[in-house]
N, C-alpha and C positions, 0 to 999 in steps of 0.2 A: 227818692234819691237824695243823699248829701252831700255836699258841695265837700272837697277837701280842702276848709278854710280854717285858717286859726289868725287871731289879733297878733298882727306884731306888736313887738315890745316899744318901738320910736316910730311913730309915723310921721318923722319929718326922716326918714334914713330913702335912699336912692329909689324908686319905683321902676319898676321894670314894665309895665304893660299899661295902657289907657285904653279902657274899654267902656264904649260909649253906646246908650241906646234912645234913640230918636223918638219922640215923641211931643205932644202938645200937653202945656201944664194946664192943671185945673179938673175939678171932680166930673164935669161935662165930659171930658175926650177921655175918660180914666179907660171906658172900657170899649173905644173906638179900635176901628183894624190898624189904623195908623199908629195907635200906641204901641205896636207890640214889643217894639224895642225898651220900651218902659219898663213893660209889662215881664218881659226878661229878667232885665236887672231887678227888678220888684222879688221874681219869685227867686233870686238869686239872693237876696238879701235874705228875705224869710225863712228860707232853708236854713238858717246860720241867726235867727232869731239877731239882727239890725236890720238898723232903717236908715234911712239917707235922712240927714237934718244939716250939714254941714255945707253952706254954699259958696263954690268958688266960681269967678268969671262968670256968672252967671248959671249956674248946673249945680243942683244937689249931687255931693260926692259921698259918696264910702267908701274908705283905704281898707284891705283889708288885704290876708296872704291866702293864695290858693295856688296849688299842686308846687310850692317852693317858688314863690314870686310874687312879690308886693305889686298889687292894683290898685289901681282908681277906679271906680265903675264911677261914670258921670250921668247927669240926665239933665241936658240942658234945657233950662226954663225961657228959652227966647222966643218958642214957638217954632214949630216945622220948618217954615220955610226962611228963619234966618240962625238954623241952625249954629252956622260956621260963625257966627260973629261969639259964639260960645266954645267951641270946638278947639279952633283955630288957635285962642290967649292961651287953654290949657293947655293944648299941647306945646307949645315954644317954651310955656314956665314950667315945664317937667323934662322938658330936654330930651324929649327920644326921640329915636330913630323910627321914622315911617311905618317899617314893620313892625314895632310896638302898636299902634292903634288898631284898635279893631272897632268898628262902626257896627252897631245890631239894628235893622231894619224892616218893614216891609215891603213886600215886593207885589204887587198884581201880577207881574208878569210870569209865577210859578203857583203852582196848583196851592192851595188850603193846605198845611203843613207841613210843603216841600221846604228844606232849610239847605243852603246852598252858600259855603263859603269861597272867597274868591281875592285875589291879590291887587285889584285894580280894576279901571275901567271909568268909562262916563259915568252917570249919574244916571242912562236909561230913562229920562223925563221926572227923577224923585227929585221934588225941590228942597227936601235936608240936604242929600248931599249935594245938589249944584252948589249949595249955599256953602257946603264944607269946603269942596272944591275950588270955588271961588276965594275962597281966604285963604287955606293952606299953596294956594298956587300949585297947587300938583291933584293928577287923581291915582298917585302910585302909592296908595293905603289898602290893607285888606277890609272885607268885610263880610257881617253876617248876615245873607237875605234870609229872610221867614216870608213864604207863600201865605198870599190871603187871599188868591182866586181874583178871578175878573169880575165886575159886575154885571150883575144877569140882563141879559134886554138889552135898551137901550139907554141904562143908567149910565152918571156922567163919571166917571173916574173920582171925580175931586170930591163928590158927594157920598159914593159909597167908603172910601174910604173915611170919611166922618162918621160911619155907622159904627157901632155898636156891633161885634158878633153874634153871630145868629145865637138861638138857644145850644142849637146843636154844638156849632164850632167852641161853643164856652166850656164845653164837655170835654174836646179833644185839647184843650188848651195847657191843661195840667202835664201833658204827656208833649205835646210840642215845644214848651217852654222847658223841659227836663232834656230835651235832647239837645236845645239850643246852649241850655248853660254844660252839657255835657261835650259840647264843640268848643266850645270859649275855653273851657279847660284842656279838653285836646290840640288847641289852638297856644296854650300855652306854655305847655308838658313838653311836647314835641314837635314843635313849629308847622308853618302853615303848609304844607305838602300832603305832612301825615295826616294832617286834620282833614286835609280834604278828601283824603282817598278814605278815609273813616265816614263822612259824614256827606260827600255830594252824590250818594247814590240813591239812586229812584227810592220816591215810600214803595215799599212791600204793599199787597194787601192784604193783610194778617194786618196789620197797622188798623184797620179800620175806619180810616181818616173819610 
């Protein structure tokens, strides 16, 4: 799938959307469960042959225009859990309104490829967003969860998410990260209602996931 992006002509001109994906910088956590938000905006950039090299507040940025509306995809480099001390400056020095941000994340608490968008709420125990939520002073943002399963047994939350996906799940990745930039765009096109009534329905299993 390709993303419907084209270069604006000024990217210093108004930005309409800040769209951010959560992760830990460095080639260790590149292909951990906790990168996926990375891992998103990664494949969202590739699609569109760029890359993020440009760093503001602390987060590699690329400005770029999809479905008629100038973005920021950001990836803040503070480490997971002091997200918001990154979050937080971009969003004040681009001046949007709440429902402009959209946060891309993972979630344990939804199955291996369930993506689930939503208008608000806690933090549910992810220490990005407390960290976001703690500096924005509000948690009335939307955002983008990606399921990555509970850990099996008696593994510890904070460790399996430092894993690496399995072989398997690195397979269905290709296909879960197309549907997530396929939501950030319906997220965009047609604001956060439609999007969700497009995209918070159970995986099929036809899906194969």
């Amino acid at each position: 799938m390709t993303a419907l992006i084209t270069h604006p002509e000024n990217l210093n001109e108004v930005h309409d959307f800040l769209i951010v994906g959560l992760g830990n910088p460095g080639k260790e956590y590149a292909h951990n469960r906790h990168n996926i938000g990375f891992i998103v905006l990664n494949q969202f950039a590739n699609q569109n042959n760029q890359t993020f090299s440009r760093l503001e507040h602390q987060a590699f940025v690329l400005k770029i225009k999809a479905a008629d509306a100038n973005l920021i995809l950001a990836k803040p480099q503070t480490y997971m859990n002091l997200s918001g001390q990154s979050v937080a400056p971009l969003f004040r020095y681009y001046k949007l309104p709440l429902s402009h941000l959209l946060v891309v994340y993972d979630d344990i608490d939804l199955p291996f490829g369930t993506i689930r968008l939503r208008p608000n709420g806690s933090s549910g125990g992810h220490k990005g967003i407390q960290s976001i939520i703690e500096r924005l002073g509000t948690q009335e943002f939307p955002r983008l969860r990606i399921g990555i399963g509970r850990p099996p047994g008696r593994k510890e939350a904070a460790d399996y998410v430092l894993e690496d996906f399995s072989p398997h799940e690195k397979e269905q990745l290709p296909f879960i990260t197309d549907r997530a930039i396929q939501a950030i765009l319906d997220f965009i096109q047609y604001g956060l209602v439609e999007a969700m009534n497009r995209h918070n329905a159970p995986l099929s299993t036809g899906n194969n996931l």
